[in-house]
C-alpha positions in Angstrom: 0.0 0.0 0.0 2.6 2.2 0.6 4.6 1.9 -2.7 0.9 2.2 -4.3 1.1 5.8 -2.9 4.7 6.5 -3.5 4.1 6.2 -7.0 0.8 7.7 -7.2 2.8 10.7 -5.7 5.5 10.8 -8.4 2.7 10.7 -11.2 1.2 13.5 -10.0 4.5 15.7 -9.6 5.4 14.2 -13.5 1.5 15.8 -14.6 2.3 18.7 -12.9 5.1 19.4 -15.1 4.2 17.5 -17.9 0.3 19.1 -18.1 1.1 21.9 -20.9 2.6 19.4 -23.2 -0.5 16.5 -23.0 -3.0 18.9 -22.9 -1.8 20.3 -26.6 -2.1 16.7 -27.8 -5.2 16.5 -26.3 -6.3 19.3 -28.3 -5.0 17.9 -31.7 -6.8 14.4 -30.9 -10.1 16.3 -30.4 -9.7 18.1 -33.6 -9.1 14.4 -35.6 -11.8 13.3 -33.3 -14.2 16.1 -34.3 -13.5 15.5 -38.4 -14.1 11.7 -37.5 -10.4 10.7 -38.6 -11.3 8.3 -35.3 -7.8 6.5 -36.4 -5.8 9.7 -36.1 -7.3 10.3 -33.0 -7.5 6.8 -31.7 -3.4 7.1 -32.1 -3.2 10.7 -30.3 -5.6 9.8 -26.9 -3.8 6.7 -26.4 0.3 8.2 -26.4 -1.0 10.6 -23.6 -3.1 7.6 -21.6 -0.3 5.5 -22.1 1.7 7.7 -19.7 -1.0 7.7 -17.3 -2.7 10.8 -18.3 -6.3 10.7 -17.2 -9.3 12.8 -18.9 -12.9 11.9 -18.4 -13.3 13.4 -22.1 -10.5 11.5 -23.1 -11.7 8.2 -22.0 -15.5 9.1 -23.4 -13.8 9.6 -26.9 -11.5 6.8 -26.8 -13.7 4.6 -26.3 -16.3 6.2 -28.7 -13.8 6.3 -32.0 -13.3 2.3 -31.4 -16.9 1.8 -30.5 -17.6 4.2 -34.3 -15.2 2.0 -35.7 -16.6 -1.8 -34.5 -13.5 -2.4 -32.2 -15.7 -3.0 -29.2 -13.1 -5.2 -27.2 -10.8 -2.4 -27.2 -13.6 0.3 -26.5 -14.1 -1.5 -23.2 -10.8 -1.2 -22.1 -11.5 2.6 -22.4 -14.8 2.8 -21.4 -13.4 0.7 -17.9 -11.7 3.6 -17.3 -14.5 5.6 -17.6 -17.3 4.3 -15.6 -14.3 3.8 -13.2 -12.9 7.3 -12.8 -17.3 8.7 -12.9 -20.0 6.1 -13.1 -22.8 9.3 -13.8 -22.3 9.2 -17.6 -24.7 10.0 -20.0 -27.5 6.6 -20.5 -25.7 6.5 -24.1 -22.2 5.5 -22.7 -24.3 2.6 -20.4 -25.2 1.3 -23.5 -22.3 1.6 -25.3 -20.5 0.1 -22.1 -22.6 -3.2 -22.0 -22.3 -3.4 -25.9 -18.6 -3.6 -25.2 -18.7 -5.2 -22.3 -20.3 -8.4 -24.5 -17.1 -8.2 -27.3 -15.4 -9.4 -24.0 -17.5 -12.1 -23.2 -18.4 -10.7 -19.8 -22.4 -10.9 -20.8 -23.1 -10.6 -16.5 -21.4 -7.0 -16.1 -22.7 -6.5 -19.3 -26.1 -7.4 -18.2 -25.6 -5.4 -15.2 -24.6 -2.5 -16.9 -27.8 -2.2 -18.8 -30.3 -2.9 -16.5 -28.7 0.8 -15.6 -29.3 1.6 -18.7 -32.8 0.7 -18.7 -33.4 2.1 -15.0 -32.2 5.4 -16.2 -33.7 5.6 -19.7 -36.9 3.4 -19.3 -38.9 4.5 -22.0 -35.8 3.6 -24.6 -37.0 0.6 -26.8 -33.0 -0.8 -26.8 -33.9 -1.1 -22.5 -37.3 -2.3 -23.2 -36.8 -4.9 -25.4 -33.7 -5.9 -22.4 -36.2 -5.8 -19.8 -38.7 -8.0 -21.6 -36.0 -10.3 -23.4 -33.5 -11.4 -20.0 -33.2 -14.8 -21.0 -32.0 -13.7 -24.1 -29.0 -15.8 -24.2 -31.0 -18.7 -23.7 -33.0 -17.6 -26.8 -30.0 -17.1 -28.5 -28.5 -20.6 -27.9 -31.6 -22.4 -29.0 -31.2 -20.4 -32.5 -28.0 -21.7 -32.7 -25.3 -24.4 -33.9 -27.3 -24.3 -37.4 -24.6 -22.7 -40.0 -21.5 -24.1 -41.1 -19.4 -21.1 -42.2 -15.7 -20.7 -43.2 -13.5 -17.6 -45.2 -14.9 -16.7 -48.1 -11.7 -16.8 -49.9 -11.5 -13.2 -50.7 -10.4 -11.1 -48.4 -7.4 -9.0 -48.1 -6.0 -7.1 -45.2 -8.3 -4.0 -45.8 -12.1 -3.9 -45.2 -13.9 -6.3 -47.6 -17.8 -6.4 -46.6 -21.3 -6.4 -48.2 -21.7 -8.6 -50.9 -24.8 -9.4 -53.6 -25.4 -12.5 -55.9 -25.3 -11.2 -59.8 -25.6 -14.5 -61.9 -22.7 -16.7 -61.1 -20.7 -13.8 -59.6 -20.3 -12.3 -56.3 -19.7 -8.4 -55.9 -18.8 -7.0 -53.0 -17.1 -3.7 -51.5 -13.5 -3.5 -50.6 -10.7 -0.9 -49.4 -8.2 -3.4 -50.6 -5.5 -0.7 -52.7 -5.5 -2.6 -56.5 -2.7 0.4 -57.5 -2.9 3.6 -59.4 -1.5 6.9 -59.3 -3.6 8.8 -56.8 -4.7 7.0 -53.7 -7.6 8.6 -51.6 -7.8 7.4 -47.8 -11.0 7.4 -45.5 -9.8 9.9 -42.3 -12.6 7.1 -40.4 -10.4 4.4 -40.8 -7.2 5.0 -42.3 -8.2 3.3 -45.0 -8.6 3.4 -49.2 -12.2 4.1 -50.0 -13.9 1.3 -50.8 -15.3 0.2 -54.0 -17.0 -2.8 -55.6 -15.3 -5.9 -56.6 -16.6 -9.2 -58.3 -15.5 -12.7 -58.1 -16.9 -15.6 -59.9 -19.1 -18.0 -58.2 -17.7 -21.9 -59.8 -19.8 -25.1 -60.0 -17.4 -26.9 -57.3 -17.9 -24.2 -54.6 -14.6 -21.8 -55.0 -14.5 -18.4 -55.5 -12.6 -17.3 -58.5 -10.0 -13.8 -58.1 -11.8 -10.6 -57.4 -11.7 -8.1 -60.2 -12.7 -4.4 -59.7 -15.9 -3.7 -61.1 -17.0 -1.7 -63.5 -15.1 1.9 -63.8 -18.7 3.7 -64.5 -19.5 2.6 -61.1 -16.2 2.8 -59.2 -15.8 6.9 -58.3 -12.5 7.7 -56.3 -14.8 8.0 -53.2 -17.2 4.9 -51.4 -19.4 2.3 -53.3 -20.9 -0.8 -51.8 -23.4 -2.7 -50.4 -25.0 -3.5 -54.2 -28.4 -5.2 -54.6 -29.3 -6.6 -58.7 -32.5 -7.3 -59.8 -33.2 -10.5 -61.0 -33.0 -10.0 -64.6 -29.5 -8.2 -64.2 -30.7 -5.4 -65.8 -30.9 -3.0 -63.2 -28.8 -2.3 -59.4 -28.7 -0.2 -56.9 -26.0 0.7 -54.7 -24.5 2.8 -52.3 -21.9 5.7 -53.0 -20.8 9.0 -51.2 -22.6 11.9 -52.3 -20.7 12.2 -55.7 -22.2 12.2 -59.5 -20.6 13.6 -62.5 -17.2 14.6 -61.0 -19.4 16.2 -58.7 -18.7 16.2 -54.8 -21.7 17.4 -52.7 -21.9 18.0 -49.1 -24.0 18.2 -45.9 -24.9 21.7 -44.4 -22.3 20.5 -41.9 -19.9 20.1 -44.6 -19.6 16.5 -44.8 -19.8 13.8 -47.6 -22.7 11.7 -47.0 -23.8 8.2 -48.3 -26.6 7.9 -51.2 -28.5 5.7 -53.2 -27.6 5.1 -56.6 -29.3 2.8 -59.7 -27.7 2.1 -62.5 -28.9 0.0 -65.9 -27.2 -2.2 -67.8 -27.2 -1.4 -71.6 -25.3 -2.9 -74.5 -23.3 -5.3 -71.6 -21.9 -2.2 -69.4 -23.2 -0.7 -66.5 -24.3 2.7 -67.4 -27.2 5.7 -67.0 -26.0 5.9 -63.3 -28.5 8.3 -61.1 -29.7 9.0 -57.4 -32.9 8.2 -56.1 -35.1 11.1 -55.6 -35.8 10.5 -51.8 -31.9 10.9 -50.7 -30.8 14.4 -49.5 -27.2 16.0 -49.3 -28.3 16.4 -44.8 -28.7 13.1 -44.4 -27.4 9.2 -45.2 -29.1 6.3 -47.5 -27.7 2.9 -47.8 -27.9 -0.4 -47.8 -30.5 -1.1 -50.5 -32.8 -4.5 -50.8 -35.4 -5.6 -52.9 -38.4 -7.4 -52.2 -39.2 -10.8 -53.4 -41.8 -9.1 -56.2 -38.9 -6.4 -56.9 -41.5 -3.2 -55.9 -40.2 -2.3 -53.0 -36.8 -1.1 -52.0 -35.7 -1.4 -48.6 -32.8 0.4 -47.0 -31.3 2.2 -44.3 -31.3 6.2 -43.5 -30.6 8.1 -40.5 -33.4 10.8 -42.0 -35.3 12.9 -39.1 -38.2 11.7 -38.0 -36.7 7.8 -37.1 -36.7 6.3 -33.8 -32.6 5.7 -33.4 -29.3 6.2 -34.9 -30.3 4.9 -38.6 -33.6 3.0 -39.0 -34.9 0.3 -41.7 -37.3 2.0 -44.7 -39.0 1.0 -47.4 -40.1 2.7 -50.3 -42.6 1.4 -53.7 -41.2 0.9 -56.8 -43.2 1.3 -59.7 -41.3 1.3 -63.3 -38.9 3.4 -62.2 -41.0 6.0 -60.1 -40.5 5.7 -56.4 -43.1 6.6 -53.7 -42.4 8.2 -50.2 -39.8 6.4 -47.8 -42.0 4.6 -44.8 -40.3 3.8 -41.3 -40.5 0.3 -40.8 -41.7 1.3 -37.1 -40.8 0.4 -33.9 -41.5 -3.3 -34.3 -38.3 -3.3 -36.1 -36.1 -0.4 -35.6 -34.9 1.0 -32.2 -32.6 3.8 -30.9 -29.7 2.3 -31.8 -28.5 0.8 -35.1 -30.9 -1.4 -37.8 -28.8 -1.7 -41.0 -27.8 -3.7 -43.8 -31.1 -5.3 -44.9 -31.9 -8.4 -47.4 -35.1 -10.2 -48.6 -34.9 -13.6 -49.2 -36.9 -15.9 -51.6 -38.8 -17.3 -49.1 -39.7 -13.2 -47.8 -38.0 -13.2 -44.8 -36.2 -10.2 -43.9 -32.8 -10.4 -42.7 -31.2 -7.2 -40.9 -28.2 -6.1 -38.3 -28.8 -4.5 -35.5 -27.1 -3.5 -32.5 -30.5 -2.2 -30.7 -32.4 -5.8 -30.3 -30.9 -7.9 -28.0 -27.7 -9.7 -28.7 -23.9 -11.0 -28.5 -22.6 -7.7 -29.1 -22.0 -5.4 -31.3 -24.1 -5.6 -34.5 -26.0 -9.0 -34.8 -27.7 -10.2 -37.8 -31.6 -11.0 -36.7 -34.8 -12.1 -39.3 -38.5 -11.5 -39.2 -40.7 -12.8 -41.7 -42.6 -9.9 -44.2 -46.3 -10.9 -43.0 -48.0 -8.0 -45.2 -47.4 -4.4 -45.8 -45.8 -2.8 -42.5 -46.5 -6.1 -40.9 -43.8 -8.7 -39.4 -43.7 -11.5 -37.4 -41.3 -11.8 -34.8 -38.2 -10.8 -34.5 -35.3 -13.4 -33.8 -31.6 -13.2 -33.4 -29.9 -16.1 -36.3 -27.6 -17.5 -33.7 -23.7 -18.3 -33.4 -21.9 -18.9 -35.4 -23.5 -16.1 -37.8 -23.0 -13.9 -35.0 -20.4 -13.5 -32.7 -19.1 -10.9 -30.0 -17.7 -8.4 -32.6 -20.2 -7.1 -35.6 -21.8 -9.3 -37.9 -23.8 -7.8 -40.5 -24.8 -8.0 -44.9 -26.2 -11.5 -44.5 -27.9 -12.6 -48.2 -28.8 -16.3 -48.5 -29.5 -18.3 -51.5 -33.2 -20.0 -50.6 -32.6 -22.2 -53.0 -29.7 -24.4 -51.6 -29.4 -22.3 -48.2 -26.3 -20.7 -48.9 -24.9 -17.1 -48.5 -22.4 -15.1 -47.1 -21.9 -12.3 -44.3 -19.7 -9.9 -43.1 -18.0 -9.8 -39.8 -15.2 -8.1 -37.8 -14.8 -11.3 -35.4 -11.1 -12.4 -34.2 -9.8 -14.5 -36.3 -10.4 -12.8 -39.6 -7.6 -11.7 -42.4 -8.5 -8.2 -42.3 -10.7 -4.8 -40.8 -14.3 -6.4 -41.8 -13.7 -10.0 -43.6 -16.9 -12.0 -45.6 -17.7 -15.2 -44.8 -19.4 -17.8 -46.4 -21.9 -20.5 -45.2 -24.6 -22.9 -45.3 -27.3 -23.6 -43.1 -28.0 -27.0 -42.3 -31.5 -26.5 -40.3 -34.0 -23.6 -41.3 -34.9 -21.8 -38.3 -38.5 -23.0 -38.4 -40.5 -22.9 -35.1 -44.3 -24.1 -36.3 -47.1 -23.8 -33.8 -50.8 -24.2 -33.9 -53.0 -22.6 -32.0 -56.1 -24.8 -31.3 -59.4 -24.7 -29.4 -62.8 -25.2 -28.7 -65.8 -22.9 -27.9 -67.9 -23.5 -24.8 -70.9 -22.4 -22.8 -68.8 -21.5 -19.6 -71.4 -23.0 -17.4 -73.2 -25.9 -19.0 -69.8 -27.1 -21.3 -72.3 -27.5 -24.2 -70.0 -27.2 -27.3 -70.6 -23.5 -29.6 -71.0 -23.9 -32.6 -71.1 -20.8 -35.4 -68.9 -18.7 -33.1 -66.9 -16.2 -34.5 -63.2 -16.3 -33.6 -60.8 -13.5 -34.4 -57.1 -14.0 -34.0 -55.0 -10.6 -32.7 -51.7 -9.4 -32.2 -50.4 -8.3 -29.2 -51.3 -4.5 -30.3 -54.7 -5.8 -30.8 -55.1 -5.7 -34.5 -57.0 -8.3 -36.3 -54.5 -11.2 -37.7 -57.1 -14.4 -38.5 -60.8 -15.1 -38.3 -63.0 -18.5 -38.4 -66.4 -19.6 -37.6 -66.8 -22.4 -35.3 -68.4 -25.5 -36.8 -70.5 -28.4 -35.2 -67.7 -29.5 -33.4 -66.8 -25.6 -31.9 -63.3 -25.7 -32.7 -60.7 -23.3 -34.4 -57.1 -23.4 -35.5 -54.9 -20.3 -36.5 -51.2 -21.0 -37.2 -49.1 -18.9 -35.1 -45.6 -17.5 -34.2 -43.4 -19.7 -31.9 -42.9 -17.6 -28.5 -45.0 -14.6 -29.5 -48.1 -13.6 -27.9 -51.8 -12.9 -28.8 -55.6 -12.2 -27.4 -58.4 -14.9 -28.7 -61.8 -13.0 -29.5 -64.9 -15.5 -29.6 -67.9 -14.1 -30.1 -71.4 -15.7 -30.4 -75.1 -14.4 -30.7 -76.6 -14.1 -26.9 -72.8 -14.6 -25.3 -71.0 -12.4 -23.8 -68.1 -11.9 -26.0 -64.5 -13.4 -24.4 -60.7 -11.8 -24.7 -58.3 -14.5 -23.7 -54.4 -13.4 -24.1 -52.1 -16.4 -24.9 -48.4 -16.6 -25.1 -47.1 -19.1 -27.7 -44.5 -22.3 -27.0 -41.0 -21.9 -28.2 -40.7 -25.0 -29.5 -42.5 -26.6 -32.6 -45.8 -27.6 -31.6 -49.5 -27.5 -30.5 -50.6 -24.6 -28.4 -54.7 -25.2 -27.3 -56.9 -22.7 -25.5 -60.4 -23.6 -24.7 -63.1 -20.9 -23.9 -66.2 -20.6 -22.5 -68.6 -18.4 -23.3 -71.1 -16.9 -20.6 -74.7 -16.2 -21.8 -76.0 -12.7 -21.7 -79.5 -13.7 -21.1 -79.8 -16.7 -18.5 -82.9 -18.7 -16.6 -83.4 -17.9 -13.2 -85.8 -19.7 -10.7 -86.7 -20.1 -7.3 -83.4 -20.8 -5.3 -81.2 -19.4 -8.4 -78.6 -17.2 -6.6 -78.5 -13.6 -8.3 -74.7 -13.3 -7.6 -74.0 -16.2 -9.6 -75.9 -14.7 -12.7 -74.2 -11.0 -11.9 -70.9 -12.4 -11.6 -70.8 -11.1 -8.0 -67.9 -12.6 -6.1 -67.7 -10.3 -3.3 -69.5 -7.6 -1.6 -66.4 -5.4 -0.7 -67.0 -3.8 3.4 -63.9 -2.2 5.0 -62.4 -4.7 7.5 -64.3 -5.0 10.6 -67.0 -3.0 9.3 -70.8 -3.2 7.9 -71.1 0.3 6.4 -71.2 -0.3 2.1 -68.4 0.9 0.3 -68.5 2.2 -3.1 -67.6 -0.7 -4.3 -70.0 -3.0 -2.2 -72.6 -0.3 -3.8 -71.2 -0.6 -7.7 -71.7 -4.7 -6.7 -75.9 -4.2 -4.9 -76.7 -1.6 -8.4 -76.6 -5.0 -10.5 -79.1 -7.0 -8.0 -81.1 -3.5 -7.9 -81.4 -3.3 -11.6 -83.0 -7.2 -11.5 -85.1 -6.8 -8.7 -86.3 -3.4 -10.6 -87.0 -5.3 -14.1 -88.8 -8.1 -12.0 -91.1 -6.7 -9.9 -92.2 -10.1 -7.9 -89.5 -11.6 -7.1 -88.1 -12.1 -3.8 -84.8 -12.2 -2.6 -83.0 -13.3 0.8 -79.7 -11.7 1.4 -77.3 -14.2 3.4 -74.2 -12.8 4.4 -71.1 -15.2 5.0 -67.2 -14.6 6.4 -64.1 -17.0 6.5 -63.0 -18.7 9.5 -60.6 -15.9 10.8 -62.0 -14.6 14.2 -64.3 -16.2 16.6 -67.5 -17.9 15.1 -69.0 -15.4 18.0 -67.7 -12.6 16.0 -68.3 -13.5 13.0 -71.7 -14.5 13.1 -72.5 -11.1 14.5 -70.8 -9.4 11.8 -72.3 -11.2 9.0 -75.6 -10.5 10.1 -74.9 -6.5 10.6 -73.3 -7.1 7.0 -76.6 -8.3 5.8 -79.0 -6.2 7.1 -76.6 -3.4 5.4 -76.9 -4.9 2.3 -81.1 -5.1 2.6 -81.5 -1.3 3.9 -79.0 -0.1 0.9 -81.6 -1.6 -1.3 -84.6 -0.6 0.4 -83.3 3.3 0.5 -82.9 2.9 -3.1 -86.2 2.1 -3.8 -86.9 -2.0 -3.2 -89.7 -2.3 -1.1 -88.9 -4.2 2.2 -91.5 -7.2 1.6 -89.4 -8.3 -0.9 -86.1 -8.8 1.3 -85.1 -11.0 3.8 -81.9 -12.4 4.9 -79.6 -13.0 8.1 -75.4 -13.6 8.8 -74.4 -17.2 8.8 -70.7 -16.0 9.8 -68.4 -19.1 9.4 -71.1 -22.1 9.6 -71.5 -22.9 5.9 -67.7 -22.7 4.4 -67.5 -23.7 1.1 -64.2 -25.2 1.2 -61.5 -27.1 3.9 -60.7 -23.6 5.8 -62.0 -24.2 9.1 -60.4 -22.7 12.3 -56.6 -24.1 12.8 -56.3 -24.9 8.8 -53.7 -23.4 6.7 -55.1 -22.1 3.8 -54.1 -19.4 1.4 -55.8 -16.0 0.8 -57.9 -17.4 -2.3 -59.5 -20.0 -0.5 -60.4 -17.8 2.4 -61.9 -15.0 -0.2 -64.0 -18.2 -1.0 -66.0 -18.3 2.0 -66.1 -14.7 2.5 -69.2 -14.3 -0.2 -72.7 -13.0 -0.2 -75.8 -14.8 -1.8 -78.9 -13.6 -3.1 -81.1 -16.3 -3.4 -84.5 -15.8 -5.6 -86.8 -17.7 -2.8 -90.4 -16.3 -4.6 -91.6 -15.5 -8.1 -95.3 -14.9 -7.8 
């Protein structure tokens, strides 16, 4: 302990003297980290913390340029020293702290971390979706084990990411430097901008040798993430904001991504545009095409989303394009959704670092139930994803192969692509089955209308019963969902169910309760009313609003049917002394007969006593241990019809 504070001593002497120096490096990082050359700075902030030189800022923007550039192992180390030297940081750093924390495999601090997160920003879907999703993990592992992957075969030592199916070829963006004159470097990463390469898909499953793609595409600036219709005829892709030997920028000065199509005429890729809904203030990129090719999906960080870029979709009509739609909240959160694909079979496949996962971004699926409808959401599993970001999954339906990108230990370069095959679809099937029953006599409903919801309570599936009252509605595995059944002179039921994980058969039987039912002499009113309890405050007789809300329905009869008769009996559990209880029954009673009376049932047709503990309806007698339902049991009050003349 006391050479801990020897040298603590000298480091402060050596700050002291050395303070005018770091600080002006300081200064130069935070003008790198301001133009996002994250590299530059990343080099700057970590020669002063080397020599123990401790900033808050410093630390926060440390760990920020790795966490901007997907180095979220080494963000943690900075972000430690954050949460270390001031745990009160922004919610946004708790989040970017337990993404981090998951790179290094420690999933409890980083479980710990956000339910923080979610404690101090609790209306954030990233903390929701923690909250409702703890055993996520366990979800995760059941998704997973069903990919064999491997390298690709054609990375380099650069970035190589994003990739699209064009016939037999692959294309695909890379910072890999192929030569030339001039060579242009992203500040972001210290590397060549990327463009689009293709390689050759062959019959025995190698990849032939990337060659740069077409020149009328390539610019000296970014291309990638392509998407090809399936005629070849037409692509879109994403470039910085640059057309024509043109270079635009942001208000803010900066280069942003677009959307780009381009048509192939006469065998060369040519007639290249942007898309009418991209804007010099904000990003597009990512494109995807649905199954029928009339509607382009893609990623924007546009005003009006709900996080840091979001998932759109736009219509596509022979080359017109409506208005970008947010895919909504049932998809996108406040952090990052990116890097979408369709498949064949109209799933959509997206990264996102906002849903719950292993860290960083994680590639996840829904399937495309209808316009601005999906079905749920699930994480694909290891070995697609990993720790480290794992995005641009595209799979071929057709023999369930594909390829993705990921920054994962192990790889040849910055962001290495990945190929694989999936042995097992992830296919959860479930059926949701019933029958339809009079909730008293168990008679089987027949020609009952059934409607199937989601859990925002929109209409999904409807049947009618038939003579045997059943229904069936296929269904999500794990999701949930209210049952409506509805049938002429029923009361009309809401029953929520929550689906099996597993593939299976889910059943849900429910009874109906008639709105019109037969009453006779000894037919207890509180039966029919659905009158459980007349509420009194403990110890007393006096009727509560409640007890009054209760006596309106057995008004409201006895008012519609002048002659009958009713006689009130009043019973209590066996807590307290049958003494005492009898006594207080009775006083309940006769409360319950003059509440009546005063509003306007005439006292001939009311009689009625306490019968305290003396007719339990259950084991509960004195000494018995019971639990709190079983003693509301006794505690009831009946109104038995005992005349009808």
């Amino acid at each position: 302990m006391k050479i801990r504070k020897i040298v603590y001593s000298v480091l402060l002497v050596f700050f002291a003297i050395k303070a005018g120096a770091q600080t002006g490096r300081i200064s130069s990082a935070d003008k790198d980290y301001d133009k996002f050359a994250y590299i530059d700075a990343i080099e700057t902030y970590e020669r002063v913390a080397e020599k123990g030189y401790k900033d808050e800022k410093m630390f926060q923007k440390l760990g920020n340029a790795y966490y901007f550039n997907g180095l979220l192992s080494k963000a943690a180390k900075w972000y430690d020293e954050l949460f270390a030297m001031n745990e009160n940081q922004d919610p946004e750093y708790y989040y970017r702290y337990g993404q981090a924390l998951k790179s290094v495999g420690d999933y409890k601090k980083a479980d710990q971390i956000m339910d923080k997160f979610y404690k101090k920003l609790s209306n954030d879907q990233r903390g929701v979706l923690f909250e409702k999703n703890r055993n996520y993990l366990d979800q995760i592992k059941a998704n997973s084990g069903r990919f064999e992957i491997a390298d690709a075969g054609i990375n380099s030592k650069y970035s190589d990411y994003g990739s699209a199916f064009l016939d037999n070829k692959l294309v695909f963006a890379s910072a890999r430097d192929t030569g030339g004159v001039a060579k242009k470097v992203f500040k972001w990463t210290n590397q060549s901008f990327t463009n689009l390469y293709a390689a050759e898909l062959k019959s025995d499953g190698t990849i032939g040798k990337p060659e740069r793609f077409e020149k009328k595409i390539n610019s000296r600036f970014h291309e990638s993430t392509p998407v090809f219709t399936r005629d070849g005829k037409t692509m879109y892709f994403t470039r910085n904001n640059f057309l024509d030997g043109k270079k635009g920028k942001s208000d803010q000065k900066i280069t942003l991504l677009k959307l780009y199509k381009a048509s192939l005429i006469d065998g060369k890729w040519d007639n290249v545009s942007e898309l009418p809904f991209n804007s010099n203030n904000y990003n597009t990129a990512h494109p995807a095409l649905s199954v029928d090719e009339k509607t382009l999906y893609f990623a924007s960080d546009m005003s009006g989303g709900f996080g840091q870029s979001d998932l759109y979709s736009v219509a596509v009509n022979d080359g017109n394009f409506g208005t970008p739609k947010n895919l909504g909240t049932a998809i996108n959160t406040p952090g990052r959704e990116t890097f979408p694909f369709v498949s064949a079979d109209n799933e959509l496949y997206f990264a996102s670092d906002g849903q719950p996962g292993l860290g960083g971004l994680d590639v996840f699926v829904t399937k495309i139930n209808g316009q601005d409808s999906f079905g749920r959401i699930q994480n694909v599993g290891e070995p697609i994803n990993s720790k480290e970001d794992d995005f641009a999954y595209i799979l071929n339906s057709a023999n369930r192969n594909g390829f993705f990108t990921s920054n994962r230990d192990g790889g040849i370069g910055y962001d290495d692509i990945y190929r694989f095959n999936e042995t097992k679809k992830l296919d959860c099937k479930q059926l949701l089955v019933g029958t339809i029953v009079d909730i008293d006599t168990k008679a089987i409903l027949d020609n009952a209308k059934v409607n199937l919801l989601d859990d925002h309570f929109k209409i999904i599936g409807e049947m009618i019963t038939n003579e045997d009252g059943t229904y069936h509605f296929d269904v999500e595995c794990g999701k949930s969902y209210y049952v409506r059944a509805a049938k002429e002179k029923y009361q009309t039921k809401e029953t929520p169910i929550t689906i099996e994980q597993s593939t299976g058969k889910t059943e849900l039987t429910i009874g109906l309760e008639q709105r019109i039912k037969t009453a006779t002499v000894d037919t207890d009113l509180a039966k029919i009313m659905d009158i459980s309890i007349i509420y009194f405050d403990l110890d007393k007789s006096n009727i509560t609003k409640k007890a009054a809300f209760e006596l309106a329905k057995i008004y409201e009869v006895m008012q519609q049917y002048p002659k009958i008769k009713v006689d009130v009996r009043s019973h209590t559990d066996s807590r307290q002394t049958a003494k005492y209880n009898m006594a207080l029954s009775d006083r309940r009673a006769k409360s319950t007969i003059a509440w009546l009376v005063k509003n306007g049932i005439a006292a001939n047709r009311l009689t009625g006593r306490g019968y305290g503990e003396s007719q339990l309806v259950n084991r509960c007698s004195d000494g018995v241990e019971c639990t709190e339902e079983e003693h509301q049991a006794n505690r009831r009050s009946e109104f038995i019809i005992v005349s009808m003349e």
